[in-house]
Structures are given as C-alpha cells and as structure tokens.
C-alpha positions in Angstrom: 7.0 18.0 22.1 6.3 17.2 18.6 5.0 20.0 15.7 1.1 20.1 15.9 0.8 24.0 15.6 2.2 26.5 13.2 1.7 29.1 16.1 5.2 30.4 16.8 6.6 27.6 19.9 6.4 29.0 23.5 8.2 26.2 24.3 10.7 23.6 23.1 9.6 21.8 20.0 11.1 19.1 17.6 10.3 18.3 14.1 10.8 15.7 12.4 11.9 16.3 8.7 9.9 14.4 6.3 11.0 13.2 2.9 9.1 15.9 1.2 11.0 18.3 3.1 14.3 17.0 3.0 16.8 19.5 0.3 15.8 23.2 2.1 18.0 25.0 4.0 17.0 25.3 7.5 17.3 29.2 7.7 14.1 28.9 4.7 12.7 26.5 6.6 12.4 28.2 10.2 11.4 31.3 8.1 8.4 29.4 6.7 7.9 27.7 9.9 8.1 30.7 12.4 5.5 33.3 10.6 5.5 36.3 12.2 9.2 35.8 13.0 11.8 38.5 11.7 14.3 37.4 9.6 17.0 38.7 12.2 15.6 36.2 15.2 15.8 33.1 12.8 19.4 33.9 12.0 20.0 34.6 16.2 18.3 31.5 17.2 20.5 29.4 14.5 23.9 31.7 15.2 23.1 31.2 19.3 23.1 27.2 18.5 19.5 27.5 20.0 18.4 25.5 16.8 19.4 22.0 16.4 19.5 19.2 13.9 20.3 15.9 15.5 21.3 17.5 18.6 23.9 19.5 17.2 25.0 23.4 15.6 24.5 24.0 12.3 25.2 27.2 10.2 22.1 28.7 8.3 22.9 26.8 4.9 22.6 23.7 5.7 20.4 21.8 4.0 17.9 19.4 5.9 18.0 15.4 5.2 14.9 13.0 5.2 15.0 11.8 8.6 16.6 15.0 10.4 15.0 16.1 13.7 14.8 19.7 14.1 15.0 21.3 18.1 13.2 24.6 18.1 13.6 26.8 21.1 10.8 28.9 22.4 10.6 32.2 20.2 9.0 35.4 22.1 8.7 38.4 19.6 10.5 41.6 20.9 6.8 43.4 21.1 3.5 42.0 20.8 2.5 43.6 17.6 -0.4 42.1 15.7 0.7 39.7 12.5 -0.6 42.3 9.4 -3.7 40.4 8.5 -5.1 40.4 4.9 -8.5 41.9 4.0 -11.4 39.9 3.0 -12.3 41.3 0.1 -8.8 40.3 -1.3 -8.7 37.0 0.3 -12.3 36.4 -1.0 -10.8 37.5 -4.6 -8.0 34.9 -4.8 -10.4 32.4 -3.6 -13.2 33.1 -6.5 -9.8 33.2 -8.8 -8.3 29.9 -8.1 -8.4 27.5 -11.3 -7.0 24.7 -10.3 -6.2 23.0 -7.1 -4.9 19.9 -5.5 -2.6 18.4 -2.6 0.6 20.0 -3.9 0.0 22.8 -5.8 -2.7 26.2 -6.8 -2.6 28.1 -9.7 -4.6 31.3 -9.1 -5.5 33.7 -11.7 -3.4 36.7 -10.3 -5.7 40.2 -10.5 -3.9 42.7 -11.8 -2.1 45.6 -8.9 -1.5 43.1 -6.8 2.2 41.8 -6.1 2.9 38.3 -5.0 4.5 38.5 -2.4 5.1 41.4 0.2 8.3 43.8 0.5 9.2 47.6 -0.9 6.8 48.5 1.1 4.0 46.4 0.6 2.6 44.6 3.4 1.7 41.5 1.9 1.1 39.7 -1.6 -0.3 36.7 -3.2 2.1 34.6 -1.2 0.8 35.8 2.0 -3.2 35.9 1.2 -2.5 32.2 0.3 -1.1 31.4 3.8 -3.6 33.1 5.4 -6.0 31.2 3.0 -5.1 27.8 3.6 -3.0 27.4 7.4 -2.9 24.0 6.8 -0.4 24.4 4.3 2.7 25.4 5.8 4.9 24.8 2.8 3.8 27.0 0.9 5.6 28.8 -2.1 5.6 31.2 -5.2 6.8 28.4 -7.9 7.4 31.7 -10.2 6.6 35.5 -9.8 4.5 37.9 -11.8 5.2 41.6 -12.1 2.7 43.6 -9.7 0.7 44.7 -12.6 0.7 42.0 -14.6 -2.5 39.4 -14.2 -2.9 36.1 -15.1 -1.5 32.1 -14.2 -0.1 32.0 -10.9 1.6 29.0 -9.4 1.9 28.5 -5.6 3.4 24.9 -4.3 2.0 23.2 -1.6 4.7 20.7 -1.1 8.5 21.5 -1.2 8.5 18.0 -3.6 6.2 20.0 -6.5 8.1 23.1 -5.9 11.3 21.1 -6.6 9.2 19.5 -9.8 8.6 22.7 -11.0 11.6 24.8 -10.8 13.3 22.0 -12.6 10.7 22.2 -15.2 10.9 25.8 -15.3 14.6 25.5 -15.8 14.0 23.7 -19.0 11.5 24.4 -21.1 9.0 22.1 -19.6 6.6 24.8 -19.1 4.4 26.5 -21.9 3.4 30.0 -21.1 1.4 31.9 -22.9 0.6 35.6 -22.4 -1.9 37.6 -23.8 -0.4 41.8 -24.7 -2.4 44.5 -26.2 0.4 46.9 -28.1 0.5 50.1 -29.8 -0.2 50.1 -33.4 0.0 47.3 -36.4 2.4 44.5 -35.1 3.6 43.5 -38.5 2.9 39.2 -38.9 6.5 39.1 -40.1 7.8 39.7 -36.5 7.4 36.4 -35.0 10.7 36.8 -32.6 12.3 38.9 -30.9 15.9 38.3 -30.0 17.5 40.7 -28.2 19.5 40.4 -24.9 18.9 41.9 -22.0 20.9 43.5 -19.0 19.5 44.8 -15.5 19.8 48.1 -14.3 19.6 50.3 -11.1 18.6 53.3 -11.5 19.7 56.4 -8.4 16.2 56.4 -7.4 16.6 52.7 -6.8 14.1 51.5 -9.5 15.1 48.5 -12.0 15.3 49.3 -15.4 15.5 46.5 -17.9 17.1 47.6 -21.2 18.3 45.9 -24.4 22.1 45.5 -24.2 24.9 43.1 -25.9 26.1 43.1 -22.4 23.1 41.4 -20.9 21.6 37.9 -21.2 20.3 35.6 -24.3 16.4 36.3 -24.3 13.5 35.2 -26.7 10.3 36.0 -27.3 8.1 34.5 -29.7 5.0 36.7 -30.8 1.9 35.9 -32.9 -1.0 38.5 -34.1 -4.1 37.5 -32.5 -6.1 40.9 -33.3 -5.8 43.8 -35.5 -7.4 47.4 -34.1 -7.0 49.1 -37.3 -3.6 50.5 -37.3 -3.7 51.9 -33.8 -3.4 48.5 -31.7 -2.9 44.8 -32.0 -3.5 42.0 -29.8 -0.4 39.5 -29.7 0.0 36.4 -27.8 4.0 36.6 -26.3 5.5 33.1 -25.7 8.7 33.6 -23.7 11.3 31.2 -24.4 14.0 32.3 -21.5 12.6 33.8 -18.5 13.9 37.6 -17.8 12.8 40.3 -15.8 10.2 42.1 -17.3 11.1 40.2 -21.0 7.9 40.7 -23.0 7.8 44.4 -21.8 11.1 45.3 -23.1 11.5 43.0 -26.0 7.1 44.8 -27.2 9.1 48.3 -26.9 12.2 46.9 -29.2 10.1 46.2 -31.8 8.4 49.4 -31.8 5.6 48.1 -30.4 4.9 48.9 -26.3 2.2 47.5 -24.4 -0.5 49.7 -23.2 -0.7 50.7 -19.9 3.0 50.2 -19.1 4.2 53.1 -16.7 8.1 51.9 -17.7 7.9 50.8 -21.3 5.3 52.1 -22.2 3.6 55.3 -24.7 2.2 57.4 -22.7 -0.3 59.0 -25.2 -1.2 55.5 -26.3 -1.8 54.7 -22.4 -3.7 57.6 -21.8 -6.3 56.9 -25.0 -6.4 53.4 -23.4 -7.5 54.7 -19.9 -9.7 57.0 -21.7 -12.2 53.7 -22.4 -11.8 52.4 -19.5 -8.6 50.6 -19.4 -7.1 51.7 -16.7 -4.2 48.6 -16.5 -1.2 47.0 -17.7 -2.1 45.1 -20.7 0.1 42.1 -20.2 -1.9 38.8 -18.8 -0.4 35.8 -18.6 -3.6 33.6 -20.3 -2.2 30.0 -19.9 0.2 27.5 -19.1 0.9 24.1 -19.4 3.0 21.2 -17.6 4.0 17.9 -16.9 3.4 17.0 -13.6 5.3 14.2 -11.7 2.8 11.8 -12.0 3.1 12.1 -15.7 0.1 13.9 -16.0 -0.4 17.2 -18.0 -1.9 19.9 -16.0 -3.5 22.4 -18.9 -5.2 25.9 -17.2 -5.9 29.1 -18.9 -7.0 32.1 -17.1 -9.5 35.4 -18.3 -8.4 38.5 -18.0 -11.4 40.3 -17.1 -14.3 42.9 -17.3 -12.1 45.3 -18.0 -9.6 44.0 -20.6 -12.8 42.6 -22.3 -14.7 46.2 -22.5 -11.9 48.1 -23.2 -10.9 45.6 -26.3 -14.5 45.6 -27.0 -14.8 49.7 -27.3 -11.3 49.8 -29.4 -13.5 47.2 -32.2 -15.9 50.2 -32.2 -13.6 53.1 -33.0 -11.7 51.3 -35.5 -15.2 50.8 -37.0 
C-alpha cells in the first residue's frame, strides 16, 4: 500500500520518492518518516535488509533518487509508551510567534529558554512543537539552530528543496542576520569588528566552551552602537559574517564587552544588576534576517524581543537619567 499516514506502518508500505525528496539519505529520511521510532530500529530495519529501494539492500547512506520506491516493513515499538506530547501553552506560543509562513518554509520568532530541538535531556524543542503543529508537514527541518537562550528569527523548512536552498545560501553569505545584544559598559564606535578565531572545547563536565584561540577557525563579527546606557551598557546590533558556535557571545567578551545575562560569557555582577530590573534573560536576539528565495524573491522578517527586553531597556534609560 501506498504512504497516506505518517502513523508508524503496521503493515507493509511503499513510498514513492518525489523530486523534492530526492538527495537525503534514507537513514534521515525513515527517521523523519517513522516519529516515535528510535534511532536504533531505523538502523535494524535498514541493516536486516527489511527496508528496500527498488527492491533491493541498501546501506544507511545512501542517498534517495527522484523516482526511488521505498518498501517499509511493519514497525512495532518494543513497549507501548506514549509519544512525549508538547504542552499547549508552548504550542500556542510558537503559533502566536510565527512571522512568516508559506508552502516551504516558517520562520518563528524563537522565545527565549527554549531549545530547538530536543536532546541532553530535553524532551523536545522548537523542531518538535512544529511537528506536532503542523502533521501535514512531514518534511520538516531546523534550516539553522539558535542557542537555548537566545530568542529571535527562526527558520524551519517545509520542503527538503527550501532546506537545500537555504543551506546553500547559508553556506555563502546569502543570508543577512542581524542580532540585537545588550553588553556591559561603553562599546566604543571605533570597534566595528571583531576578528578573532575561534576553537571548541570540552570541558570534564561535558559542557562546550568556546574560547578565542589561533588554533581554531576564521570568525567575524561586525558590531554597530545602537544605544548608549551611560557608561554602564550599550545596545549593539552583531552581524555575524561566518557562522560559529556561540560567535557573538565570545567575540562581546573579547572585546571587553559581555552580554548580559550570559551564564558562560558573561559578568556576573553586570547580570545580576540586570535581573535586578527585571531582566531575567540572555540578552542576545536574533532581530532580523533576510534572503533570496528560489523564486527570486526576497523574503525580509524582523522579529521583537519582547516585554521583557523592552522594560528592562526601558528602566536602564531611567537610571542613567
């Protein structure tokens, strides 16, 4: 029988692999395509020879062709526990936060404390509200990430053919990101860049670390003043040029200048004075972007960051007063 369900099959199915589809590997695919699946049955299924494309084995990396029939055998979880289900008030959140929509693609505004996708822990992230959000969509992927505490301009693909679009775009620099940062004290307005490489580390405990190293990899980050607080605190916009772990974070601390609210590069007097009007966040929000789309089109969104970025910026104006 054909695909009509994205239940998991409790009997023989067959897909047919569309043109939009065609370029994934099949292990991704069955993951996507079996929710509620572990990991370890997709790869039995496909190492067993259960799976086939075309009637015949193939290993977990290969990649599926327009055209492509897909046998699925029947998949029975080894207990009947209950897929973890999403709260409403989240899901009604992301939904209220969605700025812009369309056959192939959502950008959400991301709240902050929420990851995007699940793991470490976590039982689910933006990723998996989305899914639950719209089942009709069972294509669905994170086009870029977002650090847990970081809000702002989300994108989520639709269609495996934007998702392709996208990465490419992101691999160039045909994206424009924009993030807003509120930073301890005068950010002078002759920093405009900071170039400083960066290296990855783990620490015993398991946690990554991001540090400034000649070891690590080429990274840029263009900064302009958008607000002065006196001297205790300036609003920046950060434009990242490459695309690093935790980049603006690191590079806002190298030039003497961490972002409030950061609980790895951060001051933690400056922090606490912060949560002390209210802001009780990471000030990093990722407050637009902007690309081409494949139908030539540019797709332009900002995002807000909020009540509580606003009245926390707003009570710093009065004690600088």
């Amino acid at each position: 029988m054909k695909n009509t369900s994205p239940e998991l099959p409790t009997q023989v199915q067959f897909d047919d692999i569309s043109a939009d589809q065609a370029g994934q590997r099949i292990d991704n695919y069955l993951i996507t395509r079996l929710k509620g699946a572990p990991k370890t049955l997709v790869y039995r299924i496909l190492r067993k020879g259960e799976v086939r494309v075309n009637k015949g084995r193939v290993k977990p990396d290969y990649r599926l062709q327009a055209g492509d029939q897909l046998r699925i055998p029947p998949v029975r979880l080894p207990a009947p526990n209950e897929p973890v289900l999403v709260g409403q008030g989240i899901l009604n959140a992301l939904e209220q936060n969605i700025l812009f929509e369309d056959k192939g693609l959502i950008v959400v505004n991301k709240p902050a404390g929420l990851a995007v996708h699940g793991g470490s822990g976590l039982h689910f992230g933006v990723i998996e509200a989305m899914r639950q959000l719209r089942p009709d969509c069972p294509q669905m992927e994170l086009v870029h990430r977002l650090d847990r505490d970081t809000s702002g301009c989300l994108m989520i693909a639709k269609k495996r053919s934007v998702l392709r679009h996208l990465h490419a775009a992101l691999r160039g620099d045909g994206v424009n990101k924009r993030y807003w940062a509120l930073v301890r004290g005068r950010w002078p307005g002759s920093t405009k860049k900071v170039h400083a490489p960066l290296q990855k580390n783990n620490l015993r405990s398991g946690e990554r670390m991001v540090e400034v190293d000649p070891a690590g990899k080429e990274s840029l980050t263009e900064f302009k003043v958008l607000q002065r607080f006196a001297d205790y605190a300036t609003l920046v916009e950060a434009k990242p040029i490459t695309g690093r772990t935790h980049q603006i974070r690191v590079h806002a601390k190298y030039a003497g200048h961490p972002i409030g609210g950061d609980p790895k590069y951060g001051d933690d007097e400056f922090s606490r004075e912060l949560r002390e009007l209210g802001g009780k966040r990471l000030f990093l929000h990722a407050r637009s972007l902007s690309v081409e789309m494949a139908d030539g089109n540019l797709l332009e969104v900002e995002a807000e960051p909020g009540p509580m970025w606003d009245e926390t910026l707003r009570r710093l104006g009065n004690v600088g007063n």
